[in-house]
MDTraj code that builds the backbone (N, CA, C; nanometers):
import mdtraj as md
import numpy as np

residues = "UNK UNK UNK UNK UNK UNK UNK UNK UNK UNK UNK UNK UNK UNK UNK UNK UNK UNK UNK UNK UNK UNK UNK UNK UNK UNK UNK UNK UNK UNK UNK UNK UNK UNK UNK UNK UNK UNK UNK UNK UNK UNK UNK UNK UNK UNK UNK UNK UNK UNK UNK UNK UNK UNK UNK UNK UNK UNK UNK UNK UNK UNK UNK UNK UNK UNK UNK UNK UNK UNK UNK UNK UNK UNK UNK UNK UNK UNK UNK UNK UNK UNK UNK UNK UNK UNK UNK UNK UNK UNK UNK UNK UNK UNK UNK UNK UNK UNK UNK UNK UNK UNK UNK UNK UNK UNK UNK UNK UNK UNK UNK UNK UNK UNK UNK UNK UNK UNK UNK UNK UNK UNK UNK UNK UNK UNK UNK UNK UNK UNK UNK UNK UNK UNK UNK UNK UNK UNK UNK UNK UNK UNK UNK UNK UNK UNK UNK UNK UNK UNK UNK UNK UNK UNK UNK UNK UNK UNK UNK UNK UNK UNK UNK UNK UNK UNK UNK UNK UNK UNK UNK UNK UNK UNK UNK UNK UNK UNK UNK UNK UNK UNK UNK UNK UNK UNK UNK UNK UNK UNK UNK UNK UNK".split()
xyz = np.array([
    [-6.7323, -0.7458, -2.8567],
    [-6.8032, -0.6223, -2.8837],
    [-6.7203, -0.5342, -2.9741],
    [-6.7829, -0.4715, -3.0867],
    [-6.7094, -0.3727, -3.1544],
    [-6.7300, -0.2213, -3.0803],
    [-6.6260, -0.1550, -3.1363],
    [-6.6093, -0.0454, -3.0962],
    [-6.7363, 0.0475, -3.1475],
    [-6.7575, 0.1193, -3.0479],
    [-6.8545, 0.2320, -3.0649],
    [-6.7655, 0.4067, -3.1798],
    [-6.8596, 0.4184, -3.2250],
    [-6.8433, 0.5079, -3.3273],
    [-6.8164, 0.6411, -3.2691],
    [-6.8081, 0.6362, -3.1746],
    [-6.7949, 0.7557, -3.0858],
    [-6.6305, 0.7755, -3.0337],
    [-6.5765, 0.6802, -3.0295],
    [-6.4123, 0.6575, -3.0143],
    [-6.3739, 0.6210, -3.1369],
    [-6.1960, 0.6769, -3.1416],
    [-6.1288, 0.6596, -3.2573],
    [-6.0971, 0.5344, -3.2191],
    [-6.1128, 0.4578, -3.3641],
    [-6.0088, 0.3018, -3.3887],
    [-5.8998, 0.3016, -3.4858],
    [-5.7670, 0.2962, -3.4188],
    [-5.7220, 0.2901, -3.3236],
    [-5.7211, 0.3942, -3.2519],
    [-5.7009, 0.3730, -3.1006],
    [-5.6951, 0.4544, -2.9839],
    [-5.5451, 0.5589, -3.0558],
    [-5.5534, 0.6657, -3.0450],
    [-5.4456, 0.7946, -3.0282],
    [-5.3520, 0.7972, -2.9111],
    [-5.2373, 0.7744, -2.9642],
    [-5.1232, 0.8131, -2.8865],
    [-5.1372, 0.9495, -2.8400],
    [-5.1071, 0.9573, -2.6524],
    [-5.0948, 1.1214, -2.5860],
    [-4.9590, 1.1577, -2.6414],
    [-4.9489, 1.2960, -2.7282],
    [-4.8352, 1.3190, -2.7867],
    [-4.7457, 1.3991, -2.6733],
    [-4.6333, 1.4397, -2.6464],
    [-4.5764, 1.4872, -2.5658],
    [-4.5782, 1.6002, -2.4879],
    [-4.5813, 1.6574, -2.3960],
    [-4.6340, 1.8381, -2.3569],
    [-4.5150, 1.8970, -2.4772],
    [-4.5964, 2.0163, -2.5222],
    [-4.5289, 2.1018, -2.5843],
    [-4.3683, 2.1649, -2.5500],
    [-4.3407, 2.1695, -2.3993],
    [-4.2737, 2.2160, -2.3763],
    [-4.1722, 2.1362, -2.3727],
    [-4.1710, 2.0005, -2.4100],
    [-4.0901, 1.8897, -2.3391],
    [-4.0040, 1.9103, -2.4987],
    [-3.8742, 1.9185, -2.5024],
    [-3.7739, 1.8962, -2.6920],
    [-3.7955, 1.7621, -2.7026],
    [-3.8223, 1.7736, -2.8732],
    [-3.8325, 1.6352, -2.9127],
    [-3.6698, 1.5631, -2.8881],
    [-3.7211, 1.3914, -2.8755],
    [-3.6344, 1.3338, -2.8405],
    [-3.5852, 1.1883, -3.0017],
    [-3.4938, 1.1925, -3.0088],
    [-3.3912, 1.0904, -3.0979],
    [-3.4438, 0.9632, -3.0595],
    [-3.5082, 0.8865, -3.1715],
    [-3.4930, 0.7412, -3.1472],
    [-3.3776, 0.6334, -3.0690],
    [-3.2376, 0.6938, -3.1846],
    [-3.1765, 0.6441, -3.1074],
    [-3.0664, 0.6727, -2.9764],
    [-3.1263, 0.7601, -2.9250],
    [-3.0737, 0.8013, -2.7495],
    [-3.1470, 0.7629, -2.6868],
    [-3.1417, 0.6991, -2.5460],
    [-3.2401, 0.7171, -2.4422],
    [-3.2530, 0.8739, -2.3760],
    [-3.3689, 0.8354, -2.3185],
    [-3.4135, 0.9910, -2.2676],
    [-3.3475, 1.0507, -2.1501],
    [-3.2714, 0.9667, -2.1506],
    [-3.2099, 0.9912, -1.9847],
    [-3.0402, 0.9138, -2.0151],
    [-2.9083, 1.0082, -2.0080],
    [-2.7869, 0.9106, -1.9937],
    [-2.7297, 0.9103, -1.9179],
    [-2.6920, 0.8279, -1.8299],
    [-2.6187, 0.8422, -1.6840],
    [-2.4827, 0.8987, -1.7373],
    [-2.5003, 0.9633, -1.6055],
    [-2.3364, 1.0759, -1.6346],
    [-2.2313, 0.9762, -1.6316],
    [-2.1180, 0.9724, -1.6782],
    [-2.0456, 0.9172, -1.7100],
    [-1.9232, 0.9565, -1.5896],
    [-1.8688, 0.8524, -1.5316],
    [-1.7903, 0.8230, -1.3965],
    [-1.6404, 0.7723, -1.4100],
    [-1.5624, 0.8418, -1.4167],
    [-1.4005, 0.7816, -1.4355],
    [-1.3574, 0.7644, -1.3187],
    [-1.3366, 0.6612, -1.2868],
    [-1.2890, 0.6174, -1.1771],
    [-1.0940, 0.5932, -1.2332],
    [-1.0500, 0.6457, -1.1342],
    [-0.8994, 0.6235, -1.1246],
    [-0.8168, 0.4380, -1.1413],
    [-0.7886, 0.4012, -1.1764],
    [-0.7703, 0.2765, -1.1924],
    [-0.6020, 0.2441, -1.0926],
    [-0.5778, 0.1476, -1.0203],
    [-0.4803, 0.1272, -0.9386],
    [-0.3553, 0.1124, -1.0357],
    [-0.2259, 0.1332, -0.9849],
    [-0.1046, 0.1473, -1.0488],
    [-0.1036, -0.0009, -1.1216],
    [-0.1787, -0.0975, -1.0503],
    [-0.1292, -0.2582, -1.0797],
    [-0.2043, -0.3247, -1.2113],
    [-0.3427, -0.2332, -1.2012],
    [-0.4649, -0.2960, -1.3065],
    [-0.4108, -0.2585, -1.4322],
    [-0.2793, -0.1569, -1.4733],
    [-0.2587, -0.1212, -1.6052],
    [-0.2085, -0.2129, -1.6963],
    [-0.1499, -0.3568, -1.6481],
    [-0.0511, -0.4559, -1.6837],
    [0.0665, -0.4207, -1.7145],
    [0.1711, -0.2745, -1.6394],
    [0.2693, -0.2535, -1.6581],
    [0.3369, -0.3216, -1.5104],
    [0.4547, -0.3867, -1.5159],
    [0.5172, -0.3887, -1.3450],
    [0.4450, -0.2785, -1.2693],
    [0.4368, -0.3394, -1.1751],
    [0.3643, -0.2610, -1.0747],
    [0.4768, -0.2025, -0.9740],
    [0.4843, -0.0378, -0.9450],
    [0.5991, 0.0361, -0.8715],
    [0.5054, 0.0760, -0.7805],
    [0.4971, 0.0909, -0.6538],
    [0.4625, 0.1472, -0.5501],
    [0.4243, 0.2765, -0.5627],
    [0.3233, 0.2834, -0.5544],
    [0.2643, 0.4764, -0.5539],
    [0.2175, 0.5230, -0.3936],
    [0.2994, 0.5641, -0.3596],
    [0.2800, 0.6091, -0.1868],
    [0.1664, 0.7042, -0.1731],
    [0.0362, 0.6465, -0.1112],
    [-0.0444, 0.7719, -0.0864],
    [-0.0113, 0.8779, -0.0270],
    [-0.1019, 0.9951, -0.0646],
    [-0.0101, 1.1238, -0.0136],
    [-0.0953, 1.1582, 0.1374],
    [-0.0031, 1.1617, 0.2145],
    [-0.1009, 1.2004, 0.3314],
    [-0.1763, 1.3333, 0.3570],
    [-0.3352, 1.3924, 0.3988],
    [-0.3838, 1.4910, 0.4434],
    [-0.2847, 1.6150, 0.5078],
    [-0.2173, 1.7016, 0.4510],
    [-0.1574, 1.8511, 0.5311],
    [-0.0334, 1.8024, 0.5292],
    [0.0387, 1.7088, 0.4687],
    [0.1519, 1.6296, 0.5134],
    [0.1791, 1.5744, 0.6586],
    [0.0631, 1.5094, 0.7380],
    [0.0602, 1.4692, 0.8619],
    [0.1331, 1.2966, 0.8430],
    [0.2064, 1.3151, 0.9625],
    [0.2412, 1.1623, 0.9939],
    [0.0910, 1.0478, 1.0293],
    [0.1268, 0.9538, 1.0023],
    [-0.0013, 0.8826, 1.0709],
    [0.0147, 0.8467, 1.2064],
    [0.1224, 0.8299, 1.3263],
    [0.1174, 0.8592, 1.4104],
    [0.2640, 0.9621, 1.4885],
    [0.2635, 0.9982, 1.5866],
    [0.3358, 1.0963, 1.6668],
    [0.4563, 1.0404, 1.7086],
    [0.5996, 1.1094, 1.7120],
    [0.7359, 1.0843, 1.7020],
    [0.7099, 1.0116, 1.8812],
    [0.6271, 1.0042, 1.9638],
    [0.6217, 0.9606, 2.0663],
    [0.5761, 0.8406, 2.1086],
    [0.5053, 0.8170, 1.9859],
    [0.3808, 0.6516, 2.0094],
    [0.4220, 0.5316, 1.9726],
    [0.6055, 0.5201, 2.0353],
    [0.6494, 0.4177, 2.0198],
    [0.5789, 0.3339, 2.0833],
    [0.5272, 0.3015, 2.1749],
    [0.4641, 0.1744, 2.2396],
    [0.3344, 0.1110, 2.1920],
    [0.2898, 0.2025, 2.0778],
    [0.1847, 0.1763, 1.9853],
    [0.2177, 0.0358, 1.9347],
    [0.3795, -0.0150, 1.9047],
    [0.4028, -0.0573, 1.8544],
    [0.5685, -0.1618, 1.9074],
    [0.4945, -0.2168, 2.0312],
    [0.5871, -0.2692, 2.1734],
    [0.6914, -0.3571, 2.0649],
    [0.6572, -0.4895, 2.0043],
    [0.7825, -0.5354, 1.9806],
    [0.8727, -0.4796, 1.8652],
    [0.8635, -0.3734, 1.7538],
    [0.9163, -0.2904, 1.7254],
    [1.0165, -0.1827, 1.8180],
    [0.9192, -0.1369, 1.8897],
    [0.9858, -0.0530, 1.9948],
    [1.1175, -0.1152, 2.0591],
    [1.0604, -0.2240, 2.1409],
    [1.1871, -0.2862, 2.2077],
    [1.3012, -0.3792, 2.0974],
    [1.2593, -0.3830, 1.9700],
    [1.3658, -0.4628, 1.8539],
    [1.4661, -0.2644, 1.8531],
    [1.3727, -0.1898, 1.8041],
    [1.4717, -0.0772, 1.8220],
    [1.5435, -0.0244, 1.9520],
    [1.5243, -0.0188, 2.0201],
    [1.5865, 0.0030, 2.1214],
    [1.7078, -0.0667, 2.1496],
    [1.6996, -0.2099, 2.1345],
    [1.8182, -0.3254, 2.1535],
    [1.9282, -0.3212, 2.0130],
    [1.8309, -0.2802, 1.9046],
    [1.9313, -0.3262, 1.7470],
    [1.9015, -0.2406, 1.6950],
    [1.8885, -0.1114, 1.6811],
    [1.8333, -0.0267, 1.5736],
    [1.8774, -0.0391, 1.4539],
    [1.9800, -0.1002, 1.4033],
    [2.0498, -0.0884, 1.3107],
    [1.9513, -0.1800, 1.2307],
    [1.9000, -0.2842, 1.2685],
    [1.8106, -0.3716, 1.1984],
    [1.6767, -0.2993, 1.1798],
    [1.6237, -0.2065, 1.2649],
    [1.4870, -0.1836, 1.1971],
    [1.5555, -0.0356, 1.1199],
    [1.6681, 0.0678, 1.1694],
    [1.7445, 0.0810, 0.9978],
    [1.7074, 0.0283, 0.8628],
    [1.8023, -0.0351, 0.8449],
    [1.8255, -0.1392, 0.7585],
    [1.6635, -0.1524, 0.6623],
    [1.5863, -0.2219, 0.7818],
    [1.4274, -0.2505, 0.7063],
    [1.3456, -0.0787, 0.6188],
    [1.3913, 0.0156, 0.7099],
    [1.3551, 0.1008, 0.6555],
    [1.4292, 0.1741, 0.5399],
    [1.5445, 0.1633, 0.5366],
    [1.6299, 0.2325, 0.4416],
    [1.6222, 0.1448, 0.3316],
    [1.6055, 0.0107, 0.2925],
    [1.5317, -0.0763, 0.2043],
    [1.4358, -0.0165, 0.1384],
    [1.3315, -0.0003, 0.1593],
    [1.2255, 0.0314, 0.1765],
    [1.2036, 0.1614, 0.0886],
    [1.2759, 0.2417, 0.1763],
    [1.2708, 0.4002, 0.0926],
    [1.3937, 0.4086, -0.0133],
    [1.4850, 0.3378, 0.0061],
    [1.5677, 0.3292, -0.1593],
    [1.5308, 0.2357, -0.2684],
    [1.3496, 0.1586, -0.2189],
    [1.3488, 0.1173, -0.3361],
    [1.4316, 0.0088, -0.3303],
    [1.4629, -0.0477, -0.2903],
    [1.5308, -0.1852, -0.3261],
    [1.6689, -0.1859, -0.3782],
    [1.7245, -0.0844, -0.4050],
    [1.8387, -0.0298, -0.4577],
    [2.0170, -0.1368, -0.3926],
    [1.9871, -0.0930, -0.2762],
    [2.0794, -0.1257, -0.1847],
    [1.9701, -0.2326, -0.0693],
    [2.0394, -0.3441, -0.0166],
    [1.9709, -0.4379, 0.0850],
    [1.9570, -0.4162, 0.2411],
    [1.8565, -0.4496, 0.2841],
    [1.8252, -0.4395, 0.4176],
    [1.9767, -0.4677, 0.4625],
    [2.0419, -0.5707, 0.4661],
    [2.1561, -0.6299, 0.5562],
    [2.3008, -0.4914, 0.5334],
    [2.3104, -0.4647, 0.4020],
    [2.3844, -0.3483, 0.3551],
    [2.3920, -0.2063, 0.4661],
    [2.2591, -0.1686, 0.4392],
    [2.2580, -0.0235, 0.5563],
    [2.2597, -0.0652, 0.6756],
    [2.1986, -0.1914, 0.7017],
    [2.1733, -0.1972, 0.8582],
    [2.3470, -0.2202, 0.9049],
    [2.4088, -0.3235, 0.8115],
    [2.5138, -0.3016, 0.8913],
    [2.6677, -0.1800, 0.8418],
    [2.6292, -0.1063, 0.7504],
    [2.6689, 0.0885, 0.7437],
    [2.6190, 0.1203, 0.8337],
    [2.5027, 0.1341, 0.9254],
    [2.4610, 0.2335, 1.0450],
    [2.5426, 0.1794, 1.1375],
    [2.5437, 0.0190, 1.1795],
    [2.6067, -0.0370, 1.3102],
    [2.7827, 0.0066, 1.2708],
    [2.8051, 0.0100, 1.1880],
    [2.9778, 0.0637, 1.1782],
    [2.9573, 0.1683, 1.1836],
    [2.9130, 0.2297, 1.1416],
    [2.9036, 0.3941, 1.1776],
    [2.8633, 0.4467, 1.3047],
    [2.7788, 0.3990, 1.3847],
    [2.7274, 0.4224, 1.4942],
    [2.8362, 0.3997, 1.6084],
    [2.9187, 0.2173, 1.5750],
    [3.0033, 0.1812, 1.6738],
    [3.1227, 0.2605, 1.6496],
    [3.1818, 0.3471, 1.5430],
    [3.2994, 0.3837, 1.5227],
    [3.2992, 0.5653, 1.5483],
    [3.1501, 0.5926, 1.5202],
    [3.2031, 0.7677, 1.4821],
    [3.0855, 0.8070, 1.5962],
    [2.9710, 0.7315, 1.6869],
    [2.8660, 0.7650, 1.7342],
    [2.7727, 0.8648, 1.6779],
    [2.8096, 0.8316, 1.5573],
    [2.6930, 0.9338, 1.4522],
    [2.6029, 0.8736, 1.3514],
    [2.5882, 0.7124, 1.3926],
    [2.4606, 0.6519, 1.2884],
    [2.3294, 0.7289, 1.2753],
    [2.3310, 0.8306, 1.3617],
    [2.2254, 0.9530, 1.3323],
    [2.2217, 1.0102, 1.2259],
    [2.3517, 1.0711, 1.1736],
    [2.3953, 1.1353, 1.0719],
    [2.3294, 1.0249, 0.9306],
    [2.3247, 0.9234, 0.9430],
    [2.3613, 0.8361, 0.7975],
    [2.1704, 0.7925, 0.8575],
    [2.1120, 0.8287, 0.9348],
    [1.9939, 0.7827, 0.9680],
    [1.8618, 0.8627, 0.9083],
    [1.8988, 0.9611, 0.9277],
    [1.8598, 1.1417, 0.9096],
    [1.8552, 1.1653, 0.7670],
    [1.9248, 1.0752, 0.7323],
    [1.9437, 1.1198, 0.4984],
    [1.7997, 1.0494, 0.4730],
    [1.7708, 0.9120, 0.5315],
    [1.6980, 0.8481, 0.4755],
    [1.5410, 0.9152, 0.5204],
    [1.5778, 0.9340, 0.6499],
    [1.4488, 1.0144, 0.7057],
    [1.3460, 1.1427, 0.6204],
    [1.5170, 1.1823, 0.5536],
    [1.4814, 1.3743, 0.4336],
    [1.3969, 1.2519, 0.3438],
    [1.4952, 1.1603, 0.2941],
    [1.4206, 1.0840, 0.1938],
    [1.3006, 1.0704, 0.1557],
    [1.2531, 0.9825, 0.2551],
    [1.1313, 0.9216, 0.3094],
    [1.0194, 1.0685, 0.2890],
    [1.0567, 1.1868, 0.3845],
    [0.9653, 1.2698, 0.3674],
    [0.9006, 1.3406, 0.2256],
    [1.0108, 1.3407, 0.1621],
    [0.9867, 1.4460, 0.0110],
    [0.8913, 1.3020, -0.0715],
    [0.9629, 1.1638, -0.0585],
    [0.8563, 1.0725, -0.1177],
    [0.7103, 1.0640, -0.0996],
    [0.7050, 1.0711, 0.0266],
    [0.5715, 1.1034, 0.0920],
    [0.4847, 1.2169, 0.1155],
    [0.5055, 1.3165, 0.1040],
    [0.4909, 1.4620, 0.1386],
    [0.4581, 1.4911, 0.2622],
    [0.5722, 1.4365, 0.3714],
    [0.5791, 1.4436, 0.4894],
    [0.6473, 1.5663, 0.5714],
    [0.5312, 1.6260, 0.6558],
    [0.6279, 1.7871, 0.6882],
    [0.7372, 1.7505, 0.7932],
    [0.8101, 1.8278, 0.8298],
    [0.9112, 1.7910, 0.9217],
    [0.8975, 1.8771, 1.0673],
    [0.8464, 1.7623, 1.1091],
    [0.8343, 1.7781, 1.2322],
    [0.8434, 1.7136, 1.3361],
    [0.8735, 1.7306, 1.4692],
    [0.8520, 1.7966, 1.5256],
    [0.9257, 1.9138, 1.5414],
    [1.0814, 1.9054, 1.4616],
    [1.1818, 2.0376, 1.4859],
    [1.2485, 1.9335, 1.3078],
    [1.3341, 2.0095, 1.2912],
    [1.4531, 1.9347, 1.1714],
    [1.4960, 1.8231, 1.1978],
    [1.4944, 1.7492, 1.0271],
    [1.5384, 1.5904, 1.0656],
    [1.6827, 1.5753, 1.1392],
    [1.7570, 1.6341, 1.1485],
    [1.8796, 1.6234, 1.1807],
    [1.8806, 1.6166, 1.3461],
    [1.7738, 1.7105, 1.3837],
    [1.7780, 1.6281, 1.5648],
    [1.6732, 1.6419, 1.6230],
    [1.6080, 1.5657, 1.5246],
    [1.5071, 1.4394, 1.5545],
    [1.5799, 1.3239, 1.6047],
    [1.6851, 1.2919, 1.4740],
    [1.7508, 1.1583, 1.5413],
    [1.8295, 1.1850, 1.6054],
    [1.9252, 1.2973, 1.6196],
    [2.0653, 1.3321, 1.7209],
    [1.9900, 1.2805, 1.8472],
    [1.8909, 1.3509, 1.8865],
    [1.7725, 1.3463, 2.0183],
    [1.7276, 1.2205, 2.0002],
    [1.6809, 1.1664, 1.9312],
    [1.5402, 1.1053, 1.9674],
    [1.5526, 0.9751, 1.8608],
    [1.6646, 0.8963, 1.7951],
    [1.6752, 0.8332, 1.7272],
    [1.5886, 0.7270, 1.7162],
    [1.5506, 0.6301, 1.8501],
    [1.5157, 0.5286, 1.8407],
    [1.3219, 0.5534, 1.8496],
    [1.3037, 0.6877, 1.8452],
    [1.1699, 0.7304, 1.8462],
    [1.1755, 0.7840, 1.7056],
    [1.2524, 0.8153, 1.6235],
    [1.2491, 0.8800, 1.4987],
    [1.2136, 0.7230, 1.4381],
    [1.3347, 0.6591, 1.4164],
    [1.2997, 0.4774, 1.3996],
    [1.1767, 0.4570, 1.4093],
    [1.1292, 0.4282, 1.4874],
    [0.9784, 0.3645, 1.5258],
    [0.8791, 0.4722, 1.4441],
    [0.8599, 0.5637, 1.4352],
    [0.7883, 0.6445, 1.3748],
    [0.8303, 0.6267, 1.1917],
    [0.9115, 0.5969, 1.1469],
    [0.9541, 0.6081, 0.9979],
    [0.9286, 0.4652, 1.0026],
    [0.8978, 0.3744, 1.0692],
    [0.8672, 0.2327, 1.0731],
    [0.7326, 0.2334, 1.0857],
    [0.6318, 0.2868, 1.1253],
    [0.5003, 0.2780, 1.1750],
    [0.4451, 0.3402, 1.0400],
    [0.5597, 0.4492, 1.0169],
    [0.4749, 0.5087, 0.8713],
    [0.4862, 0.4506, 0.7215],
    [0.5408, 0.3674, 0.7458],
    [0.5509, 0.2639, 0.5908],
    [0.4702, 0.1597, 0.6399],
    [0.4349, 0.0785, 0.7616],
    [0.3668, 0.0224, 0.7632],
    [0.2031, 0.0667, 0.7210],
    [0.2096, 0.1757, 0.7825],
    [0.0739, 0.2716, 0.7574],
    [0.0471, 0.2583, 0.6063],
    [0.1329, 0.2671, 0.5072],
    [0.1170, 0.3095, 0.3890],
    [0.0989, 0.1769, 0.2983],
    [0.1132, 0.0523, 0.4050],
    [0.0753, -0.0272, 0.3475],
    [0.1787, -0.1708, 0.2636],
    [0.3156, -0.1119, 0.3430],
    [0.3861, -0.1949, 0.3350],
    [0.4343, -0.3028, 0.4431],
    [0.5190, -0.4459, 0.4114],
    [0.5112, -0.5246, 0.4952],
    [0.6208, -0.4751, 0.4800],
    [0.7278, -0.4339, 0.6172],
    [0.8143, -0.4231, 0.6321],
    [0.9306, -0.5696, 0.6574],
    [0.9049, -0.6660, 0.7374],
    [0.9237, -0.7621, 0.7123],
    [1.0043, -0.8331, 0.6013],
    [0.9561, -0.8144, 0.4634],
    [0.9573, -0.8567, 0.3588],
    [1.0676, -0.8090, 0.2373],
    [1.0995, -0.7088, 0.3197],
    [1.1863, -0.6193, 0.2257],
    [1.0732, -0.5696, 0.0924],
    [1.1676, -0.5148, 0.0290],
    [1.0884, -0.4709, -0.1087],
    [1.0802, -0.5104, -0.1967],
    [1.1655, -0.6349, -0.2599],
    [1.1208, -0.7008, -0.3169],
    [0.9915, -0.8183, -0.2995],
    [0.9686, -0.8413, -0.1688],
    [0.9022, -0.9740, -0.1393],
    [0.7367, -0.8658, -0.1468],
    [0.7842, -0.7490, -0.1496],
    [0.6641, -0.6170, -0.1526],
    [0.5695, -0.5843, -0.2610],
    [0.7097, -0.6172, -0.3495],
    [0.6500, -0.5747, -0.5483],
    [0.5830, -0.7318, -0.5638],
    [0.6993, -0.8036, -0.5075],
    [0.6011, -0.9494, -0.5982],
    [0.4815, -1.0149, -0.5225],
    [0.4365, -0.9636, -0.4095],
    [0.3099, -0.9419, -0.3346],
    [0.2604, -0.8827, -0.4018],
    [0.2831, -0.7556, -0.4263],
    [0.1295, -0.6537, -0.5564],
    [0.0853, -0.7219, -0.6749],
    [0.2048, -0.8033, -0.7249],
    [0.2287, -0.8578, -0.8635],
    [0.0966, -0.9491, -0.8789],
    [0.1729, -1.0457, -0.7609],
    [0.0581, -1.1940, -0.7483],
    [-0.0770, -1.1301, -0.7435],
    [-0.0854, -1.0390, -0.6499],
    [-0.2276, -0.9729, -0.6676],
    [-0.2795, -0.9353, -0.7682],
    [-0.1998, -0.9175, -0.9088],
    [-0.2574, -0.8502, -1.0495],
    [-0.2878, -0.9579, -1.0999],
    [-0.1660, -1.0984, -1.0952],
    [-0.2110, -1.1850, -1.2037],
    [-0.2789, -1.2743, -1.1213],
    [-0.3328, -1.2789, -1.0331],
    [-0.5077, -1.3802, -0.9566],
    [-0.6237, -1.3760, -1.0557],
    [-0.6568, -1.4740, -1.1470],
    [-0.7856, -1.4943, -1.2286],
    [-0.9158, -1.4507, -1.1689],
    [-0.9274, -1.3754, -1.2270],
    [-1.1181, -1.3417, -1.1195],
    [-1.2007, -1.5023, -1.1122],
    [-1.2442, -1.4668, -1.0071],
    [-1.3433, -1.6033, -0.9082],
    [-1.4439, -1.6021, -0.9589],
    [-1.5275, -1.7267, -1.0443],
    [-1.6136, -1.7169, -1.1305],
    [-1.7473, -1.7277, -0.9676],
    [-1.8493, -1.6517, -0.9999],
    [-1.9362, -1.7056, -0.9092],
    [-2.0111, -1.8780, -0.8660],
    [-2.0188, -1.9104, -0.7591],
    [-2.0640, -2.0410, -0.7131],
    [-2.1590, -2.1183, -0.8336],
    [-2.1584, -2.2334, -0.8575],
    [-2.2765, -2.2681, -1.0004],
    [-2.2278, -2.2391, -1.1567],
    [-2.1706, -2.1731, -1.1469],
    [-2.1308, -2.1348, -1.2637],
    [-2.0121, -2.2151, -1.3487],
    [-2.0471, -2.3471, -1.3924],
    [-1.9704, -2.4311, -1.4289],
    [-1.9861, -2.4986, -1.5494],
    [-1.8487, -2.5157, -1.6391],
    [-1.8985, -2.6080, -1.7185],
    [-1.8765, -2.6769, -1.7739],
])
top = md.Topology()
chain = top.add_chain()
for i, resn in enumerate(residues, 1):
    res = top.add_residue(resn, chain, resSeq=i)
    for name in ("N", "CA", "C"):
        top.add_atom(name, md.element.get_by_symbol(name[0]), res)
traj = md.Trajectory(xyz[None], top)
């Protein structure tokens, strides 16, 4: 059937409401806002250095008391502190000096002057200003005079918190992040060729 004389051939485009601004061929009418997402220390392809998250108000993640949170820690400090020392003062110098190094500076110091508190307490200031950790429950200095093997367990619970294997020292730490950068992305299932 032909068209009746009564309609236009071709049919008329509805032109836009007046009120609407004309729009650019080449833009779409709509551009999603644009989203920067922060990218991890490791995705840049520089060595990857540890970036310590910063904690909420400078709060610990748990309390100078909740050693038993964390039983065979607890009882390794209690018997050897000098060894979970050692793991922690690693740790917060960065790799600088070795787990076996401080741990056994605290046990000579501890067995000779009864003040491995003193040489315990530096690393503790350390640890906090890295982290933006407030000091509390009273000053680092007797926290550990008092409460050493609860100061320990707590500066141990809080690097674990942050995501380190204590275990491992710090080197076995960096080249854990490392391996994680250079892993080839996993092509999806089928996808072969």
């Amino acid at each position: 059937m032909y068209p009746s004389h009564s309609q236009d051939y071709p049919p008329k485009q509805a032109s836009p409401p007046p009120s609407a601004p004309p729009q650019s061929y080449n833009q779409p009418p709509f551009a999603p806002p644009q989203l920067h997402h922060q990218q991890p220390p490791y995705a840049t392809g520089v060595p990857a250095q540890y970036v310590a998250p910063h904690p909420i108000n400078g709060k610990w993640s748990s309390s100078l008391c909740a050693c038993c949170s964390d039983v065979p820690n607890c009882c390794l400090t209690c018997w050897c502190p000098c060894i979970t020392f050692g793991q922690i003062a690693e740790i917060v110098d960065k790799g600088n000096t070795p787990c076996a190094v401080h741990g056994a500076l605290y046990a000579i110091i501890a067995a000779f002057t009864c003040c491995g508190c003193m040489y315990s307490c530096i690393f503790r200031t350390k640890m906090r200003s890295q982290y933006g950790l407030r000091e509390t429950p009273c000053n680092d200095c007797l926290v550990h005079c008092f409460c050493e093997p609860c100061a320990l367990c707590q500066e141990y619970r809080e690097l674990q918190h942050s995501g380190f294997d204590i275990s491992i020292g710090w080197q076995g730490n960096m080249e854990r992040q490392n391996h994680l950068v250079q892993m080839p992305p996993v092509a999806p299932g089928g996808m072969y060729r």
